[in-house]
C-alpha positions as a Markdown table, in Angstrom:
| # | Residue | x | y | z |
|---|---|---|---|---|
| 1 | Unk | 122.2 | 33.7 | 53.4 |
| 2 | Unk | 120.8 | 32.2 | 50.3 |
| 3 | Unk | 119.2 | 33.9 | 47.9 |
| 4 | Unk | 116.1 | 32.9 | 46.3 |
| 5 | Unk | 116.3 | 33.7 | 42.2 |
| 6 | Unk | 112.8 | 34.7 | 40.7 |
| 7 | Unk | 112.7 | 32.9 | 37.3 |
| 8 | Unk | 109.8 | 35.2 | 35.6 |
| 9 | Unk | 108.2 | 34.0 | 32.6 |
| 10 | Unk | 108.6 | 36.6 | 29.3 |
| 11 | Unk | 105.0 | 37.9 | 29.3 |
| 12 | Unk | 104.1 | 38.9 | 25.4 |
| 13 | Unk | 101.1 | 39.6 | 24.1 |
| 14 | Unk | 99.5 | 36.4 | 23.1 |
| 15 | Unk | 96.7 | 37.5 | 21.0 |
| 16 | Unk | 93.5 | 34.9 | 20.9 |
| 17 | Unk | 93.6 | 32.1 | 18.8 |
| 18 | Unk | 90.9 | 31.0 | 16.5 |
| 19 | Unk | 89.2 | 31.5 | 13.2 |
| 20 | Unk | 88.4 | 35.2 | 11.7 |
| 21 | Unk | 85.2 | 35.8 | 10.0 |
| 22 | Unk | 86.5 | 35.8 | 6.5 |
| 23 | Unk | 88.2 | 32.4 | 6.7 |
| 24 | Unk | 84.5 | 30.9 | 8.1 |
| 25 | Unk | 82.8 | 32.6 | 5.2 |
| 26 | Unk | 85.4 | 30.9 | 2.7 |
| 27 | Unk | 84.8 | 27.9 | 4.6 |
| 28 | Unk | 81.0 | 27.4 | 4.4 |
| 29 | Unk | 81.1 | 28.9 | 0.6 |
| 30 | Unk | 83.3 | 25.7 | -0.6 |
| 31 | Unk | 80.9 | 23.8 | 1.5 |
| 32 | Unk | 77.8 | 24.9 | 0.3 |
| 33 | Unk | 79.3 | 24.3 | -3.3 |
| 34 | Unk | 80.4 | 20.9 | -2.7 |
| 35 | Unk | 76.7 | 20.1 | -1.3 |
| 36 | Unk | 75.3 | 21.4 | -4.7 |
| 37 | Unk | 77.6 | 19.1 | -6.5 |
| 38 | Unk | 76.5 | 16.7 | -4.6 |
| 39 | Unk | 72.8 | 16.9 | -5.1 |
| 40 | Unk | 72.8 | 17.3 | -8.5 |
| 41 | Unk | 75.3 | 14.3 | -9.2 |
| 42 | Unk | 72.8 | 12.2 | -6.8 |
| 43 | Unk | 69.3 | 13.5 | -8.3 |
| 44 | Unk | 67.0 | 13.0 | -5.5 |
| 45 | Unk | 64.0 | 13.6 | -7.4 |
| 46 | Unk | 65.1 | 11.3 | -10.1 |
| 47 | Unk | 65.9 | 8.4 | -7.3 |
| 48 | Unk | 61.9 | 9.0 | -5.9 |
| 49 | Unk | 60.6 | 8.6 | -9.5 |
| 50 | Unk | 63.0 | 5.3 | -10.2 |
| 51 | Unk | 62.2 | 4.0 | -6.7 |
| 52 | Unk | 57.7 | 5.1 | -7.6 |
| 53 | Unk | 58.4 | 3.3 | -11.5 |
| 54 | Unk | 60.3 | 0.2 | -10.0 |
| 55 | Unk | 56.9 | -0.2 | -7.2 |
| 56 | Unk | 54.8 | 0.2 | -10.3 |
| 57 | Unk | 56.6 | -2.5 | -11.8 |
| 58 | Unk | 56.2 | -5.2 | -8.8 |
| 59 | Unk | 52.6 | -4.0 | -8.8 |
| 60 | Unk | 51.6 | -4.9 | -12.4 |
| 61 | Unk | 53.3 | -7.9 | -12.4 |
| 62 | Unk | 51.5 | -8.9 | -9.2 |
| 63 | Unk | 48.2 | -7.9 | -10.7 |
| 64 | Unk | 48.8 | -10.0 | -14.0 |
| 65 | Unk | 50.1 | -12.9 | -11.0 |
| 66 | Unk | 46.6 | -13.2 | -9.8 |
| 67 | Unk | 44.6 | -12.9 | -13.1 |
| 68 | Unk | 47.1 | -15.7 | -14.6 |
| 69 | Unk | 46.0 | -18.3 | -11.2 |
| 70 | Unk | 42.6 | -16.7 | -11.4 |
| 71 | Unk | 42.6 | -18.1 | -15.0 |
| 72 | Unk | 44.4 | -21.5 | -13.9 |
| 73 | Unk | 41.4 | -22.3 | -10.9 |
| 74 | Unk | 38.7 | -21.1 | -13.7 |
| 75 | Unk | 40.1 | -23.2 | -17.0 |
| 76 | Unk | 41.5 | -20.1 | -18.6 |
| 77 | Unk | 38.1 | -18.3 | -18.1 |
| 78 | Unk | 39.2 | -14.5 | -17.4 |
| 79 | Unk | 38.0 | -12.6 | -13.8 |
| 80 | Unk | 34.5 | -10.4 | -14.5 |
| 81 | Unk | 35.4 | -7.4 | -15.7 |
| 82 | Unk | 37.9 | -8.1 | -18.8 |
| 83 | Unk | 36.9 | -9.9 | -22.1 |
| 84 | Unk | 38.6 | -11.0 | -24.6 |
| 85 | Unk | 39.5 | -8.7 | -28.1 |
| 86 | Unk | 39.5 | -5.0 | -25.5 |
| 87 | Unk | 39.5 | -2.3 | -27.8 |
| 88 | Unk | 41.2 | -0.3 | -25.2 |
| 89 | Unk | 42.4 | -0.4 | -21.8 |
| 90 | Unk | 40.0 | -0.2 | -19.0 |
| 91 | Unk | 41.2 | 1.6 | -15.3 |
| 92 | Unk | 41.5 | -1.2 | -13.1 |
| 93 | Unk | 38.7 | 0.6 | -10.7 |
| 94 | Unk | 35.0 | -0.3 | -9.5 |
| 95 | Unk | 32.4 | 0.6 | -11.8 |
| 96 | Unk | 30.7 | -1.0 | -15.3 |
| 97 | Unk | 32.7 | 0.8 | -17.3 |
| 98 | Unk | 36.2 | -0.5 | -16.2 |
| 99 | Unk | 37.8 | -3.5 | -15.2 |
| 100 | Unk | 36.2 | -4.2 | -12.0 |
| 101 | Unk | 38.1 | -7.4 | -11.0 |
| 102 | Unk | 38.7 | -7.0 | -7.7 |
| 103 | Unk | 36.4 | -9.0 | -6.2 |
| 104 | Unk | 37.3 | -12.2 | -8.5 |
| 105 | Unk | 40.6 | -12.0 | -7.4 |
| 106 | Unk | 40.8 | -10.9 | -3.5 |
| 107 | Unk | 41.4 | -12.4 | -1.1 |
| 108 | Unk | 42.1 | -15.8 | -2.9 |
| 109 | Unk | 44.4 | -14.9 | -5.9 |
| 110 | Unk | 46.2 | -11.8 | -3.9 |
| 111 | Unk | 46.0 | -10.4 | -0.2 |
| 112 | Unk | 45.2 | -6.9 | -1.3 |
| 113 | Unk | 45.5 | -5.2 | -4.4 |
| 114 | Unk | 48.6 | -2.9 | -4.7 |
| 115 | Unk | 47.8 | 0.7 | -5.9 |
| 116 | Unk | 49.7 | 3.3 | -7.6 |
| 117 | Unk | 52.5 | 5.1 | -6.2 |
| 118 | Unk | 50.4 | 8.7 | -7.2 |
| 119 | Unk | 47.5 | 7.6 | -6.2 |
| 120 | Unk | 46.8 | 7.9 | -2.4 |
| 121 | Unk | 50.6 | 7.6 | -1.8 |
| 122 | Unk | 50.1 | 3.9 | -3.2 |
| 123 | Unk | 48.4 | 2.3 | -0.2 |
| 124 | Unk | 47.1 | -1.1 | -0.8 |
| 125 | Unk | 43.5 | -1.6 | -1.4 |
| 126 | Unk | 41.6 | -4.1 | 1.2 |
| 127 | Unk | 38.2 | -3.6 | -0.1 |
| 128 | Unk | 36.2 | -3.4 | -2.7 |
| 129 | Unk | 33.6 | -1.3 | -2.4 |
| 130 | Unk | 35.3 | 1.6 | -4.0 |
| 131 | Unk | 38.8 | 1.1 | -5.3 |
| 132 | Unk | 40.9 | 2.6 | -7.7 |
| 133 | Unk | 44.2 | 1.0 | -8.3 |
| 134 | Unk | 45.5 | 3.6 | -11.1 |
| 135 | Unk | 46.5 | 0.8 | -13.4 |
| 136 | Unk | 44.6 | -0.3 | -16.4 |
| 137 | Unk | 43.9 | -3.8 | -18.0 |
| 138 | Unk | 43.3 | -5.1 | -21.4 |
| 139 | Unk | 43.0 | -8.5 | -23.5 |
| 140 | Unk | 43.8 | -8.6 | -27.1 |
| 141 | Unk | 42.4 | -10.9 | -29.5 |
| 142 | Unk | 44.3 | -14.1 | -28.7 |
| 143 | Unk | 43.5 | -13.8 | -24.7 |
| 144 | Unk | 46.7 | -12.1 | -23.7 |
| 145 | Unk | 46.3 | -10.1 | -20.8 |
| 146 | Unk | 47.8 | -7.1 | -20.6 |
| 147 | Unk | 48.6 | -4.7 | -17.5 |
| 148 | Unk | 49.8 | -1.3 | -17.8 |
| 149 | Unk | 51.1 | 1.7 | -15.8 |
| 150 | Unk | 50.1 | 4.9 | -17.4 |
| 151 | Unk | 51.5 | 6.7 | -14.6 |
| 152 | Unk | 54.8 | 6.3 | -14.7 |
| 153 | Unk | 57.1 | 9.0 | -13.9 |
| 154 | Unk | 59.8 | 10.5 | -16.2 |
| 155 | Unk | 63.2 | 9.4 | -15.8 |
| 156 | Unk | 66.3 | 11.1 | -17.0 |
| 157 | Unk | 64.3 | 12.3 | -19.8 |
| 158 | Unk | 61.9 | 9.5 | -20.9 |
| 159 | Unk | 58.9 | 8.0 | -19.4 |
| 160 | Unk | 59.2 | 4.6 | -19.6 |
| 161 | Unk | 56.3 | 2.0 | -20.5 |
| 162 | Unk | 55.6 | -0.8 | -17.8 |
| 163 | Unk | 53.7 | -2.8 | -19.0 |
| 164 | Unk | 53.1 | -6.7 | -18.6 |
| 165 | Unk | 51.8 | -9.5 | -20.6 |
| 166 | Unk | 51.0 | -13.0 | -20.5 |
């Protein structure tokens, strides 16, 4: 007769494994600091106002494009709207008082005319019934055109001047 041995496994108490409370509260403080590091070494709000001055830049300079062929078609004769020797810069907007020039220079000179970042989330105007671009003009004495952004944002403490002439 053979006997059949029984090999039984040791039982212990195998408690459960897994994180305790504590060591997920540790875990998500160090987290949560590292995210704040994080955000104020990146700067979003910063980033938006170099990303809104850099469009401003490509804006103006586009503007100034079109007035400088404008000039070139019209033997250096300047778009309705701006004379030469401004006494101070007019919104480039519809209206007598400013430097309505839209309609001298779209569609031939540019395809639409770009519009602040601030102003109606910087949209491109397609008409020109009633515009405002949130730029302004102006032409000095010797018939240098000058295009400004007067609303550019603050960057790491200084607003910066964009402004363009030719």
């Amino acid at each position: 007769m053979k006997f059949i041995t029984i090999k039984s496994k040791n039982i212990k108490n195998q408690t459960e494994k897994g994180f305790t409370l504590i060591e997920l509260l540790v875990v998500i403080g160090i987290l949560a600091i590292l995210m704040g590091i994080v955000l104020i070494a990146i700067n979003p709000a910063a980033q938006f106002a170099q990303a809104n001055n850099t469009s401003r830049t490509n804006a103006v300079s586009q503007i100034l494009n079109a007035i400088g062929q404008y000039e070139a078609d019209h033997h250096g004769q300047l778009p309705a709207g701006l004379t030469v020797n401004m006494t101070s810069p007019l919104e480039i907007q519809n209206g007598a008082a400013n430097a309505d020039i839209c309609a001298a220079i779209m569609p031939a000179y540019i395809a639409s005319l770009p519009e602040d970042p601030s102003v109606a989330n910087g949209a491109n105007i397609t008409s020109c019934t009633t515009y405002d671009t949130g730029f302004k003009a102006q032409v000095d004495a010797n018939g240098r055109v000058t295009i400004t952004a007067p609303l550019a944002e603050q960057v790491r403490g200084t607003t910066p001047t964009i402004s363009v002439q030719r």
